[in-house]
C-alpha positions in Angstrom: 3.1 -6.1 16.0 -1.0 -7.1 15.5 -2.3 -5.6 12.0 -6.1 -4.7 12.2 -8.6 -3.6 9.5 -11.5 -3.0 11.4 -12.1 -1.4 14.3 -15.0 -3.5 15.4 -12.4 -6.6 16.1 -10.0 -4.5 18.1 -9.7 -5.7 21.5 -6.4 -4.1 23.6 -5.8 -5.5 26.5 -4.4 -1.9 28.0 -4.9 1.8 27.2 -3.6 2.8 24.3 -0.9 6.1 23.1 -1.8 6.6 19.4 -1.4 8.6 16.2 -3.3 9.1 12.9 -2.2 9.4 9.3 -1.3 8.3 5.9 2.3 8.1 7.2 3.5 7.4 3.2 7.1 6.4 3.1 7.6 6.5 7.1 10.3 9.3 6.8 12.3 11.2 9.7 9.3 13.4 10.7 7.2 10.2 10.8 9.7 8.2 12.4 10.4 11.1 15.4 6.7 11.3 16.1 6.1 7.5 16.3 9.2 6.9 18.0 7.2 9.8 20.9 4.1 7.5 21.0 6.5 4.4 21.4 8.3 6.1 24.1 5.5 7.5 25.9 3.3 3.9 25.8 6.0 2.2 27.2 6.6 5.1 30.0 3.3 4.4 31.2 2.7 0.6 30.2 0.5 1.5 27.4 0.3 0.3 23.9 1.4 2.5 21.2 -1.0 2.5 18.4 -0.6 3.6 14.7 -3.8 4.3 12.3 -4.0 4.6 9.2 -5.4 4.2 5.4 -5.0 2.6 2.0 -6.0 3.9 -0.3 -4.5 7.6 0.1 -6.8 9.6 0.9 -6.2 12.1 -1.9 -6.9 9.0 -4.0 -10.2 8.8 -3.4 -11.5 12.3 -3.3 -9.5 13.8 -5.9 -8.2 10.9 -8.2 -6.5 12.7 -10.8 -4.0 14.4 -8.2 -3.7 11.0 -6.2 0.2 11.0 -5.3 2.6 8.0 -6.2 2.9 5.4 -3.1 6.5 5.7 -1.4 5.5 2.6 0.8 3.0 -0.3 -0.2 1.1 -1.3 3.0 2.9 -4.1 3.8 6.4 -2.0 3.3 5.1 0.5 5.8 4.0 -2.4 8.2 7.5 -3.8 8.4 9.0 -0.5 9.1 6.4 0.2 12.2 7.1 -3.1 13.6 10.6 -2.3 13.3 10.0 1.6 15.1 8.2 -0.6 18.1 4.8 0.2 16.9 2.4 -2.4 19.0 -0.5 -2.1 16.9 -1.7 -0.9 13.4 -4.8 -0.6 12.8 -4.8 -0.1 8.6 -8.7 1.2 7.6 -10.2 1.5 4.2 -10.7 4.9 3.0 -13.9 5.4 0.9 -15.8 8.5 0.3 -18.0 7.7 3.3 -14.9 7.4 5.9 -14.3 11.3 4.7 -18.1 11.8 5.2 -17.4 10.9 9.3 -18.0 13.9 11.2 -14.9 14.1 13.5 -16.7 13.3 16.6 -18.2 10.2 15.2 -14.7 8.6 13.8 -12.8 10.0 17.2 -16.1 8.0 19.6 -14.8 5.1 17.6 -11.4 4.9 18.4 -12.1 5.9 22.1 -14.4 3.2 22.4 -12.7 0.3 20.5 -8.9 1.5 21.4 -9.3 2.1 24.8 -7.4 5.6 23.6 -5.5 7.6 26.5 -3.4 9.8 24.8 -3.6 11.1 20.8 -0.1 12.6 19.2 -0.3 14.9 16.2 1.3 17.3 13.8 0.1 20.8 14.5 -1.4 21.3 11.0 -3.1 17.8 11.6 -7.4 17.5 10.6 -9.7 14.7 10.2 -13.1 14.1 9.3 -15.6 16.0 7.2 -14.3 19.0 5.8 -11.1 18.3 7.8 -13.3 19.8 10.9 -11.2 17.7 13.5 -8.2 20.1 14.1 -6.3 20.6 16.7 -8.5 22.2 18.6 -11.5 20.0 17.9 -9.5 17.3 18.6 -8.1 19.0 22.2 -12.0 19.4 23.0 -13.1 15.9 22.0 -10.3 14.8 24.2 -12.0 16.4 27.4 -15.1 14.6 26.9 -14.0 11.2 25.4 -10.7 10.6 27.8 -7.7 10.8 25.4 -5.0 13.7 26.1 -4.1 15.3 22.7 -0.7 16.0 22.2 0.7 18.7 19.4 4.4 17.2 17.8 7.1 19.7 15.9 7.8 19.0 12.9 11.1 17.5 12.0 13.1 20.2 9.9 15.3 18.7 7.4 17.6 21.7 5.9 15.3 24.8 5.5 11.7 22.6 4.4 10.1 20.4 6.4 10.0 16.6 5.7 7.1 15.9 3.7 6.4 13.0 1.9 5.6 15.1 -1.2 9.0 16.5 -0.6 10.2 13.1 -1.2 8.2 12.4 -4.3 9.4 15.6 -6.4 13.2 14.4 -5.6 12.5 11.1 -6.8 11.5 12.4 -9.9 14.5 14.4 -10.2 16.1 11.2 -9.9 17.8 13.2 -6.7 17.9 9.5 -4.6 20.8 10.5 -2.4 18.8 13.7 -1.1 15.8 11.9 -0.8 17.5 8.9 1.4 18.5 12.1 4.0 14.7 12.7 4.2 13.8 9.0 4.8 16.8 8.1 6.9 17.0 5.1 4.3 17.8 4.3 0.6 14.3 4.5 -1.4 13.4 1.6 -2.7 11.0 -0.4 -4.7 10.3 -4.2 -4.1 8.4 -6.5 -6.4 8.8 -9.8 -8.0 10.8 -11.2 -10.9 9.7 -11.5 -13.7 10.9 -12.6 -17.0 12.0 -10.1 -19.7 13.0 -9.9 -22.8 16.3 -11.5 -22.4 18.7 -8.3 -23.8 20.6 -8.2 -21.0 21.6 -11.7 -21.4 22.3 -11.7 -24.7 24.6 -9.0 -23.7 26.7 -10.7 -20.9 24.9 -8.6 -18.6 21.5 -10.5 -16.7 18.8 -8.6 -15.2 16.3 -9.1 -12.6 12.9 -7.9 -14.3 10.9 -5.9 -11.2 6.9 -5.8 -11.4 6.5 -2.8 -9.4 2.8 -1.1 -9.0 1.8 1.4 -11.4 1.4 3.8 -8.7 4.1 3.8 -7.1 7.1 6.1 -7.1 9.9 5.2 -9.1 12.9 7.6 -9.9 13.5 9.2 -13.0 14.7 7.1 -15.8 18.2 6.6 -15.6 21.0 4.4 -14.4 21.8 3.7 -10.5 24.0 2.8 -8.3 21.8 0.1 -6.1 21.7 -2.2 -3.5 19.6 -5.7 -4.3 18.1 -7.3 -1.0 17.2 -10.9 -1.9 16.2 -13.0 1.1 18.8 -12.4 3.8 21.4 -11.3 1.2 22.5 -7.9 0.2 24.6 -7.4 -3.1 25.5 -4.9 -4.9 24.1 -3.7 -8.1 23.2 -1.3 -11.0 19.7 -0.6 -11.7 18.4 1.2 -15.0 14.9 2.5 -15.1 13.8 3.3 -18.2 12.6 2.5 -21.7 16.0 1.0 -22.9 16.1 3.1 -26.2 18.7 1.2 -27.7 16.3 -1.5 -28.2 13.1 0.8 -29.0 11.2 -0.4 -25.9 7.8 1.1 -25.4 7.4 0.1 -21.8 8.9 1.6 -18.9 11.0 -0.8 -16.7 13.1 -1.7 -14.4 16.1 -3.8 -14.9 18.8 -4.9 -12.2 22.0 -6.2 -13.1 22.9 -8.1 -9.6 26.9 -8.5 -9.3 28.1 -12.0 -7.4 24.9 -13.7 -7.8 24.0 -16.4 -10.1 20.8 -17.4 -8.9 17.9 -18.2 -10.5 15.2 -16.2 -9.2 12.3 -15.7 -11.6 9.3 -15.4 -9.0 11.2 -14.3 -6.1 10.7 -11.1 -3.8 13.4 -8.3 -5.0 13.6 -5.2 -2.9 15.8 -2.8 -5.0 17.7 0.0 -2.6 18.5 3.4 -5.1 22.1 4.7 -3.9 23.2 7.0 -6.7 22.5 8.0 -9.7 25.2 7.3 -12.1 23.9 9.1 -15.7 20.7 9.5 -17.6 19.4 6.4 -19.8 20.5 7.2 -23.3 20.2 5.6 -26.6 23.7 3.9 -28.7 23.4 2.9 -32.3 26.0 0.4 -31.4 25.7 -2.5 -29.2 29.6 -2.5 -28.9 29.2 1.1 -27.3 26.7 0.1 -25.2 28.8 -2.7 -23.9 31.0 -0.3 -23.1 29.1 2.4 -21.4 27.5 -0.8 -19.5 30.9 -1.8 -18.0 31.7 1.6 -17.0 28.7 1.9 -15.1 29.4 -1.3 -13.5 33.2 -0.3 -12.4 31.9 3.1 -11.0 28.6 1.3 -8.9 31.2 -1.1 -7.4 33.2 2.1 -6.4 30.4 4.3 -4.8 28.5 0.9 -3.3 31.9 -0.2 -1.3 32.4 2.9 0.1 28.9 3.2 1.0 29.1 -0.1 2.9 32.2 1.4 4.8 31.4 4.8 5.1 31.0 6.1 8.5 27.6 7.1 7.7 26.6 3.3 7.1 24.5 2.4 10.2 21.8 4.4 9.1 20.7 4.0 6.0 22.1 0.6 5.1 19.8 -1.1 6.7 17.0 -3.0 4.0 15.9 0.2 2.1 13.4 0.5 5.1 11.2 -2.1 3.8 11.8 -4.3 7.0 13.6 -7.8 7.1 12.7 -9.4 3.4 11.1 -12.6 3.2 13.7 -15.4 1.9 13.1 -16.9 -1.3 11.9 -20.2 -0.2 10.0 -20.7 -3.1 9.5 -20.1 -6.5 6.3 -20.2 -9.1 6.2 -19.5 -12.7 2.8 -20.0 -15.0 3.5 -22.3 -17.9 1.3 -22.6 -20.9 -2.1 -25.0 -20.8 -4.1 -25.4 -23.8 -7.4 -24.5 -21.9 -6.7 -23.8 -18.0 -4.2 -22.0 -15.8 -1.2 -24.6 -14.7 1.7 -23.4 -12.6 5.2 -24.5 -11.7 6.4 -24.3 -8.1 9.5 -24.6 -6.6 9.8 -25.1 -2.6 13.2 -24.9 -0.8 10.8 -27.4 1.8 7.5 -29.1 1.7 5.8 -26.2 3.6 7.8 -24.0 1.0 6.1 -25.3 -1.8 2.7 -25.4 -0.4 2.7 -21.4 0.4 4.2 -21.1 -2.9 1.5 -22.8 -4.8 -1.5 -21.2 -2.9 0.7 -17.0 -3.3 1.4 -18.4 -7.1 -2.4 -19.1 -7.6 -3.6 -16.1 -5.7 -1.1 -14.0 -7.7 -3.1 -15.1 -11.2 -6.4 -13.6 -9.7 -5.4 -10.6 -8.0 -1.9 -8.1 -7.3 -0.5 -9.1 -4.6 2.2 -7.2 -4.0 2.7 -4.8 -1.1 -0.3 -6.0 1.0 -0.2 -6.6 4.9 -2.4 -9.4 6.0 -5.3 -7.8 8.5 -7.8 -10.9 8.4 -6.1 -14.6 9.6 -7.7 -18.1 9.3 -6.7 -21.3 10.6 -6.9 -24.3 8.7 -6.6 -28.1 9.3 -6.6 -30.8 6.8 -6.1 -34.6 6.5 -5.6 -36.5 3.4 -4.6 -39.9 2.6 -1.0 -37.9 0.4 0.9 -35.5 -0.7 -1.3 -34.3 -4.0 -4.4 -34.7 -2.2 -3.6 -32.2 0.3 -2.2 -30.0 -1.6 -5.4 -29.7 -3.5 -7.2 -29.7 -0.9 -5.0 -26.6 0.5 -5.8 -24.9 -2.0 -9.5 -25.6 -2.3 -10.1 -24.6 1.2 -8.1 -21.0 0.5 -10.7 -21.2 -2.9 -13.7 -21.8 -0.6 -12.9 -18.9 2.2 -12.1 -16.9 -0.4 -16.0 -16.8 -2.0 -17.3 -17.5 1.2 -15.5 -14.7 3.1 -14.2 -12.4 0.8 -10.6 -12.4 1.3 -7.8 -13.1 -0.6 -4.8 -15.1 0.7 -1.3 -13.8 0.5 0.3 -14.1 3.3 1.1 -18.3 4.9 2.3 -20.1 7.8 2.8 -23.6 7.9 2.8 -25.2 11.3 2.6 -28.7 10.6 2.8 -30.6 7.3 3.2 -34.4 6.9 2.4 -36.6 3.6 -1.6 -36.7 5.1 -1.6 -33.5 7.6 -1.6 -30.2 7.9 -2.0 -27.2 10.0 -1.4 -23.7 8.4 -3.0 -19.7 9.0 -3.5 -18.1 5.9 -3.8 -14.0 6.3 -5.0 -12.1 3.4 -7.5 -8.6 3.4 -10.4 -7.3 1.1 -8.4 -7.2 -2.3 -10.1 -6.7 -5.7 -10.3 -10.0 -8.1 -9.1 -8.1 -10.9 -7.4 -10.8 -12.9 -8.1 -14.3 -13.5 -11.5 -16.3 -11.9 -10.2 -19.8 -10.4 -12.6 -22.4 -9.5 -10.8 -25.1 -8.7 -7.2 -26.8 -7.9 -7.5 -30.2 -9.8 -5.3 -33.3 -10.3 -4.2 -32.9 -13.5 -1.3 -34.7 -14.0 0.0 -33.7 -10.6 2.6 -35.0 -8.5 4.5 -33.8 -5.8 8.1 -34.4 -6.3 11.7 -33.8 -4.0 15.0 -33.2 -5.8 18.0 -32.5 -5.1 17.3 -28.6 -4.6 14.0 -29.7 -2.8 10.7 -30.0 -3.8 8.7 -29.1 -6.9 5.1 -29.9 -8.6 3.0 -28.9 -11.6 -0.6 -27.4 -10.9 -3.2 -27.1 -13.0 -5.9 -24.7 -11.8 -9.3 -24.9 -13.6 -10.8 -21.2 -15.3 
């Protein structure tokens, strides 16, 4: 699937079947009306075409209503690509996108996406003051040379799927009902971070998730869950919450993996919500909570196995809908520095550690999680070794970065020797909201191999 964000660089090479929307969370009634377009592009040797926004819209005109994200951008690009979407086209909402007249924003996309046929719920508008209804849009159509089509809306038990639907059960900490409306498990994905050690203290280790502040989590309480590291599934109890037996102020989220032994500070995490076991609760004893803890362990083993064999497996076991998780190929952690930023980074290979280092310095100026790369740029470098070009990686991401005004997240190596390489780095528009990096430097570097592959020490100059 090719990820746009602006129109101007579209360039299909056929006619186009599309749809419009926030599409947040991708659920049943989004997934039958996409799977339409797909079906319909194909039928007539068409692309089918998905646009959409980030921000919400309600985010930006009404702010203090602005609904939790099911799906971060990049989650809802893996699950298109998975649905046979050919193209997204992922726009910027600001004040003056809502400010388009309907006409204006519908010329665009008949003009840059060759647009044949548009598909639509029939309570569907766009544009300013939501004039582009149905029947705008029908008459547009005439005169522009799209068809517009009018979908159903998928019923799921007496209400229609809605993605606000979905929201309310989540915080009802209803996951089972909401996984009917998604055709999935809901889940969160993040990185590890490190904690405050409880759990190991207690026998019990937990995977620390940073997860957005806006998105939506369930109610605090203690799940059932599945935990999709790289290509691996295990299963897993999840408690979201304060931890009042420990008078924790800030809300977390804590997963106990079972089976796994990994270290894996710095790695993707998606976390699937099956069940919910009980509410979070406070013990005055830590031998009480031991035991409450081991109960909930016995009874998520229970509920996860029969999940897994249930006849109702195929679909909804299948990655919490957040598409096929990248493996943890590498690893970075900040370490202290008595006047700079310095990083350690792991790398399963060479080309591991070099995307790790450049996502582990990217992640100290920005939040980075969730995003979809719409802007790529190829880059070639020669150096006389191995710590030279890694600087000089990084450097040249530094350079784009002020020059072009995107931030790198996303990385693909294609060649990398001890004095070459070849990579495209994809990143978007993303606020520098964190630290301001100048420079990689060669502070006591050195690139290193081991025994469980490669590691290095980078010092990054504030």
């Amino acid at each position: 699937m090719n990820v746009i964000g602006d129109l101007a660089k579209a360039s299909p090479e056929q006619d186009t079947v599309g749809t419009i929307g926030a599409f947040d969370g991708v659920h049943r009634g989004h997934q039958a009306l996409i799977g339409q377009v797909v079906e319909r592009a194909r039928a007539s040797s068409r692309l089918s075409t998905l646009i959409t926004f980030h921000p919400h819209p309600a985010a930006v005109l009404a702010p203090d209503r602005a609904p939790r994200y099911l799906t971060t951008p990049g989650e809802k690009a893996a699950i298109l690509e998975s649905l046979g979407v050919d193209l997204m086209v992922l726009l910027p909402f600001s004040r003056e996108v809502a400010r388009t007249p309907a006409r204006g924003f519908m010329e665009g996309l008949a003009q840059h996406l060759r647009l044949r046929e548009l598909w639509v719920g029939a309570d569907f508008a766009l544009g300013r003051d939501r004039e582009g209804d149905v029947s705008c849009l029908r008459e547009l159509g005439r005169e522009l040379g799209y068809e517009l089509h009018v979908f159903d809306l998928v019923i799921g038990g007496e209400v229609a799927i809605s993605s606000s639907r979905i929201r309310a059960l989540l915080r009802d900490g209803c996951v089972e009902d909401a996984a009917q409306l998604l055709g999935r498990y809901p889940g969160l994905s993040g990185e590890v971070v490190l904690g405050a050690g409880r759990g190991q203290s207690l026998g019990f280790p937990t995977a620390n998730l940073d997860v957005r502040a806006e998105r939506a989590v369930p109610a605090d309480g203690v799940y059932a869950v599945f935990a999709v590291l790289g290509a691996e599934r295990y299963p897993a109890v999840a408690n979201v919450g304060v931890r009042p037996s420990f008078d924790n102020d800030r809300r977390t989220i804590e997963t106990h993996i079972f089976d796994c032994d990994q270290d894996i500070y710095g790695c993707d995490l998606v976390v699937e919500f099956v069940a919910r076991l009980r509410d979070e609760r406070r013990f005055e004893e830590i031998d009480d909570l031991v035991n409450q803890i081991q109960q909930d362990n016995r009874r998520a083993r229970q509920i996860l196995s029969s999940e897994m064999q249930g006849p109702g497996r195929g679909a909804r076991v299948a990655s919490g809908g957040q598409g096929p998780p990248v493996p943890c190929n590498y690893r970075y952690q900040e370490i202290e520095h008595t006047a700079d930023r310095a990083l350690q980074v792991w790398g399963n290979e060479l080309p591991d550690l070099f995307a790790g280092a450049a996502r582990g310095m990217y992640s100290l100026m920005a939040d980075l999680d969730g995003l979809v790369a719409t802007d790529w740029h190829e880059i070639r470098l020669e150096a006389g070794d191995r710590e030279t070009l890694l600087v000089d990686w990084l450097n040249e991401l530094l350079y784009l970065t002020e020059m072009e005004e995107v931030v790198f997240f996303q990385y693909r190596v294609d060649l990398l020797s001890d004095t070459e390489l070849a990579a495209r780095a994809g990143g978007g528009r993303v606020p520098l909201t964190k630290a301001h990096i100048k420079a990689a430097t060669f502070h006591n570097l050195a690139v290193v191999q081991g025994d469980s592959g490669w590691s290095a020490v980078i010092t990054l100059d504030v």
